[in-house]
C-alpha positions as CSV (number, residue, x, y, z in Angstrom):
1,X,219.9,108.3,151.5
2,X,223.5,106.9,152.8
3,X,223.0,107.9,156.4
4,X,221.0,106.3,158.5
5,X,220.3,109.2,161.2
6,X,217.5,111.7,160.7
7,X,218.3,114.8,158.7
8,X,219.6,118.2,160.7
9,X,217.0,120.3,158.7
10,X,213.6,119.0,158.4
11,X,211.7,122.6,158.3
12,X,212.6,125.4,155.6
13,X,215.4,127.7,157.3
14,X,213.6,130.8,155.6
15,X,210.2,129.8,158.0
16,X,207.9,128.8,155.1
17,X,204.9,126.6,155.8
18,X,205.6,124.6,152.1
19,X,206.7,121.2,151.7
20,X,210.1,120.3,151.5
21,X,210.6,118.0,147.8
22,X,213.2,116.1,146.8
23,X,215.3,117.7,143.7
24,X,217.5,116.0,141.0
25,X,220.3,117.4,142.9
26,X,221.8,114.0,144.4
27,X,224.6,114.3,147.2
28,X,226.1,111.6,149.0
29,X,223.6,112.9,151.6
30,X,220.8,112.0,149.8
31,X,218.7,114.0,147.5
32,X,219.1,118.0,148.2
33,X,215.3,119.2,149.2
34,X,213.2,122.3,147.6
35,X,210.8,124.4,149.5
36,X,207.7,124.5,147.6
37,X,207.4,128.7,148.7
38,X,210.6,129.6,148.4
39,X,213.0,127.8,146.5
40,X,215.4,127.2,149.2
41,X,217.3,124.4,148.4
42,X,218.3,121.7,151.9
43,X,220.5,119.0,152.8
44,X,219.8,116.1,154.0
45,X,222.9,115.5,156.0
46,X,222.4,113.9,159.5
47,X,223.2,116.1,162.4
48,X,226.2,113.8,163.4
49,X,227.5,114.8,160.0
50,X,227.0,118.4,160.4
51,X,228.8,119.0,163.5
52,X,231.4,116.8,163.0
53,X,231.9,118.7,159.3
54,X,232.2,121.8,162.0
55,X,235.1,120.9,163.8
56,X,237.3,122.5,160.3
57,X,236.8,125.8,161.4
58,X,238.3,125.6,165.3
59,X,241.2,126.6,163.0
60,X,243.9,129.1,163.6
61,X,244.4,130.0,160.0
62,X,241.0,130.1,159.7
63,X,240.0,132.1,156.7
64,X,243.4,134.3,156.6
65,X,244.5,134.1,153.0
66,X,247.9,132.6,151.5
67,X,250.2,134.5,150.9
68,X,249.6,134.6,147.0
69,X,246.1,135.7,147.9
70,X,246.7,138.3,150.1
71,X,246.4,141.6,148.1
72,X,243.7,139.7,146.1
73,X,241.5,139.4,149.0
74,X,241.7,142.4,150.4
75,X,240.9,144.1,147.4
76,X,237.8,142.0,147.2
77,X,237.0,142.9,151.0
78,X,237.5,147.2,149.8
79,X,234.7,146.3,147.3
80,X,232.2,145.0,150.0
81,X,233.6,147.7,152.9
82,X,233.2,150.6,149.9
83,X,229.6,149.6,149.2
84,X,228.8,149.8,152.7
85,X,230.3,153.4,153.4
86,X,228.5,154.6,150.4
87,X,225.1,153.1,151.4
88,X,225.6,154.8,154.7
89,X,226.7,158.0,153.2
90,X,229.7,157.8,156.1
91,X,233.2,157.9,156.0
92,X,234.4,154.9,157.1
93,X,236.1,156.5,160.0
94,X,232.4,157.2,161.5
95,X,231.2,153.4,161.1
96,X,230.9,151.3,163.5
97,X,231.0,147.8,161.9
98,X,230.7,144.1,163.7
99,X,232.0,141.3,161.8
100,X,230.0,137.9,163.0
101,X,231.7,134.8,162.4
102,X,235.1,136.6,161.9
103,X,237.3,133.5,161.8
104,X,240.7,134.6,162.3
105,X,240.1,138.0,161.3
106,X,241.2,138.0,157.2
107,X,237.8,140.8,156.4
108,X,238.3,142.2,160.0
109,X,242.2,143.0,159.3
110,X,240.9,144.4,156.1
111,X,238.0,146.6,157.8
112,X,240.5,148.1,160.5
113,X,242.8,148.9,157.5
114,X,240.5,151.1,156.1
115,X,240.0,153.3,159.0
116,X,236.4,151.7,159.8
117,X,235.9,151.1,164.0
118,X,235.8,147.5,163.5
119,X,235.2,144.2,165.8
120,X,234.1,141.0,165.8
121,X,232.6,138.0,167.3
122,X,233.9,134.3,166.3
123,X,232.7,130.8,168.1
124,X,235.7,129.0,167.1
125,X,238.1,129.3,170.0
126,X,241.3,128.8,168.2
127,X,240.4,131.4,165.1
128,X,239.4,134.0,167.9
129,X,242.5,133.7,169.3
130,X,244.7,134.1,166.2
131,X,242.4,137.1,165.2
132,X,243.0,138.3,168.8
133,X,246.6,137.6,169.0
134,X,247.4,139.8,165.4
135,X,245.6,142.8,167.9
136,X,242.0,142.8,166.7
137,X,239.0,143.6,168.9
138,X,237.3,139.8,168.6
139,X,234.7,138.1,171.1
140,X,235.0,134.9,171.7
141,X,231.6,133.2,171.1
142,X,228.1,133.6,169.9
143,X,226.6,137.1,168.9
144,X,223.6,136.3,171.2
145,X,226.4,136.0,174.5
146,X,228.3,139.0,173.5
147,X,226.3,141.4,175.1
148,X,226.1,144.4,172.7
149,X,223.1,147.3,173.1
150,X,220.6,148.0,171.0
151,X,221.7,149.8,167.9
152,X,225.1,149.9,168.8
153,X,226.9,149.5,165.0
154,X,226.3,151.1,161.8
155,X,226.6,147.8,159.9
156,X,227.1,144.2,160.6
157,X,228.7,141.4,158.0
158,X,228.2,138.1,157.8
159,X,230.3,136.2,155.7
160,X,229.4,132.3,154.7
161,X,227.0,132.1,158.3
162,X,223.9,131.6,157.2
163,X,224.4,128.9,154.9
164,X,225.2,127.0,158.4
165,X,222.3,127.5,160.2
166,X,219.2,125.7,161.3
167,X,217.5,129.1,162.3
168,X,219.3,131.9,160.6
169,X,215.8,134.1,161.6
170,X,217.0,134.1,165.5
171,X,220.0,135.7,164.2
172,X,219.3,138.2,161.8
173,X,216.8,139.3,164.5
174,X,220.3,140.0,166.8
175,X,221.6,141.5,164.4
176,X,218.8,144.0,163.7
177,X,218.7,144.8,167.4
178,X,222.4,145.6,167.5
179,X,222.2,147.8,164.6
180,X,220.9,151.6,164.4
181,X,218.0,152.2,162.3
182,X,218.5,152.3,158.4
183,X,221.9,150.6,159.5
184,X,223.4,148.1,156.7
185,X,223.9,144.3,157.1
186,X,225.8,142.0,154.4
187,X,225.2,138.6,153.9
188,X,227.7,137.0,151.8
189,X,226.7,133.5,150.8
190,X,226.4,130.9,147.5
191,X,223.7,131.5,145.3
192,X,221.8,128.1,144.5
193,X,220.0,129.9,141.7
194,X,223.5,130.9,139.6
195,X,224.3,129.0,136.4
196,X,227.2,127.6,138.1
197,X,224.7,125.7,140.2
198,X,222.3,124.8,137.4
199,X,225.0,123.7,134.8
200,X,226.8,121.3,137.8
201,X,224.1,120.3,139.4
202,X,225.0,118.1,142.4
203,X,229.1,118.9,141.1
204,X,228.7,122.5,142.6
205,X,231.3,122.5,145.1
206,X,229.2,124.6,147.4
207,X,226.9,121.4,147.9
208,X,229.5,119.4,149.4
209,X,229.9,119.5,153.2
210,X,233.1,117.7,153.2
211,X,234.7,120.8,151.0
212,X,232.7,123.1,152.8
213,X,232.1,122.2,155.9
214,X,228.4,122.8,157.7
215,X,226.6,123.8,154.3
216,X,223.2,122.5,154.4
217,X,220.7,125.5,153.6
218,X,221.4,127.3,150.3
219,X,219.8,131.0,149.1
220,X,218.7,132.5,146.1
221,X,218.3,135.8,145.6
222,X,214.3,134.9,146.5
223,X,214.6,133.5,149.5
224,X,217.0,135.3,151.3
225,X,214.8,138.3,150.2
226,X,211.9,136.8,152.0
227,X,214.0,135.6,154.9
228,X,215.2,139.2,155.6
229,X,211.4,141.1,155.3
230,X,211.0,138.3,158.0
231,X,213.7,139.8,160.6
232,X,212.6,143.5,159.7
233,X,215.1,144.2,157.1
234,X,214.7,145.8,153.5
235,X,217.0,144.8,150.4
236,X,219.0,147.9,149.4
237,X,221.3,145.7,147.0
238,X,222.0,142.5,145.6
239,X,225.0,141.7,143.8
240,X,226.5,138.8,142.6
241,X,229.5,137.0,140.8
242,X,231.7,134.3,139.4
243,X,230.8,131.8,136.8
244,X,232.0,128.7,136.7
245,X,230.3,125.6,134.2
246,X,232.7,122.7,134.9
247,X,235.7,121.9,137.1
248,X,239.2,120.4,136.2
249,X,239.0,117.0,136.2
250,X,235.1,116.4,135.9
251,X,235.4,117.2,132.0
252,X,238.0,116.6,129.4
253,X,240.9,119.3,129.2
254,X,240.2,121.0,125.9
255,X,236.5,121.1,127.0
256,X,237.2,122.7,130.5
257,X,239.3,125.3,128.1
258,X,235.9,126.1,126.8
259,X,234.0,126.1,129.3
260,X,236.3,128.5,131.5
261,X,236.3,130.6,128.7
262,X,233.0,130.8,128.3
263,X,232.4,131.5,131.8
264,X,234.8,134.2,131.9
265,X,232.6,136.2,128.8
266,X,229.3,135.7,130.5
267,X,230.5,136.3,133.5
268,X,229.3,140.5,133.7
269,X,226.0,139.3,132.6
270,X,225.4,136.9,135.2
271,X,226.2,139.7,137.7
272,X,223.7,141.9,135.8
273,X,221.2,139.1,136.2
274,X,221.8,137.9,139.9
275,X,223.3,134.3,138.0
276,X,226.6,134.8,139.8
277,X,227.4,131.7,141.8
278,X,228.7,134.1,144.8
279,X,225.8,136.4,146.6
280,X,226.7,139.6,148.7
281,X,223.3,140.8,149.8
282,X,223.1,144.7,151.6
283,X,220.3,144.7,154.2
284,X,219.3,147.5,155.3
285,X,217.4,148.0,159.2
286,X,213.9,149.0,159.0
């Protein structure tokens, strides 16, 4: 290992008793780590590293698309709002909805859009602000300081969170609290069980913290599963997407022709077999 400070995560995230061994996966880090219960796979980065890895999103573009991307993304964010409003069997106009780590507000815009009664809550000072300056409903800080009663929203989203935390239990156990019962919660995080993660190993961009900063616990479908039946939530729907075997530059041009290719035909498969490298995961409150 290149650091010489102690690791941030030296437990399993989910809250399994198993042992945490060293994989092939080698990041500048050190070796990524396995739970023997669960699968989870951890980083070894030092907790200097991970909170100075942080300081990327006290952003005020946060994660507000360019302008190229704009009508891409929020067609992306219709998918996840639609699936929502049809496991609620509400019109969007009737749901509540609390967006928690909102950034600058790029699925929040997209939620208000729609009709839903959308809000969120962002820790980054700078990307609250620019989600509260373009007129959105955001609290500045933590979920746990905001406040809200018990089963006050019809669905909460959390979009690349958990994949940040030391003890993502504490707060999916707000988040259940806040919600109504049989209310919805999405995750959206990487899947470190796709075939983009097996075919680049340690070359998955998701793994590195300096692309994406405060990465250090990544799900599979399994243990996300069992972290949720922990915090007293049932899966109603797992869906995934995106294949990707190679990236420019780490292979020779006609070969990343292939392979991009390639990805592209297998790609509805991998959704049909949870192999996508990106994971939206409906919860819903038991």
């Amino acid at each position: 290992m290149n650091e010489q400070a102690s690791p941030y995560l030296t437990n399993c995230p989910v809250g399994c008793s198993g042992t945490l061994q060293p994989t092939q996966y080698v990041l500048p880090e050190g070796a990524l780590l396995r739970c023997s219960v669960c699968g989870q796979l951890i980083s070894q980065c030092s907790e200097q590293r991970y909170w100075q890895s942080m300081e990327e999103f006290d952003d005020p573009q946060g994660t507000l698309p360019n302008a190229r991307s704009v009508e891409r993304r929020f067609r992306r964010s219709k998918k996840f709002l639609d699936r929502i409003a049809a496991l609620l069997s509400k019109p969007p106009a009737e749901i509540r909805l609390l967006d928690v780590g909102c950034s600058s507000g790029s699925f929040l815009g997209s939620a208000v859009k729609l009709g839903f009664r959308a809000e969120g809550v962002e820790p980054a000072a700078r990307a609250a602000q620019s989600a509260q300056a373009a007129g959105l409903t955001v609290h500045q800080g933590l979920l746990q300081e905001a406040g809200y009663a018990d089963g006050q929203f019809d669905a909460v989203t959390l979009f690349e969170v958990i994949e940040h935390l030391k003890e993502p239990a504490d707060l999916l156990r707000e988040c259940r609290r806040i919600l109504r019962p049989g209310g919805i919660m999405l995750v959206g995080t990487g899947n470190a069980a796709s075939w983009s993660a097996a075919a680049m190993g340690a070359k998955w961009e998701y793994l590195d913290i300096d692309k994406h900063g405060g990465h250090i616990s990544f799900y599979t479908p399994h243990s996300i599963s069992m972290l949720a039946q922990q915090a007293g939530f049932a899966v109603a729907d797992i869906r995934t997407r995106g294949v990707r075997f190679c990236d420019r530059g780490d292979c020779a041009p006609g070969l990343y022709t292939i392979a991009k290719l390639a990805a592209e035909l297998v790609n509805p498969l991998a959704g049909m077999l949870d192999k996508g490298s990106d994971m939206a995961v409906y919860l819903r409150r038991t």
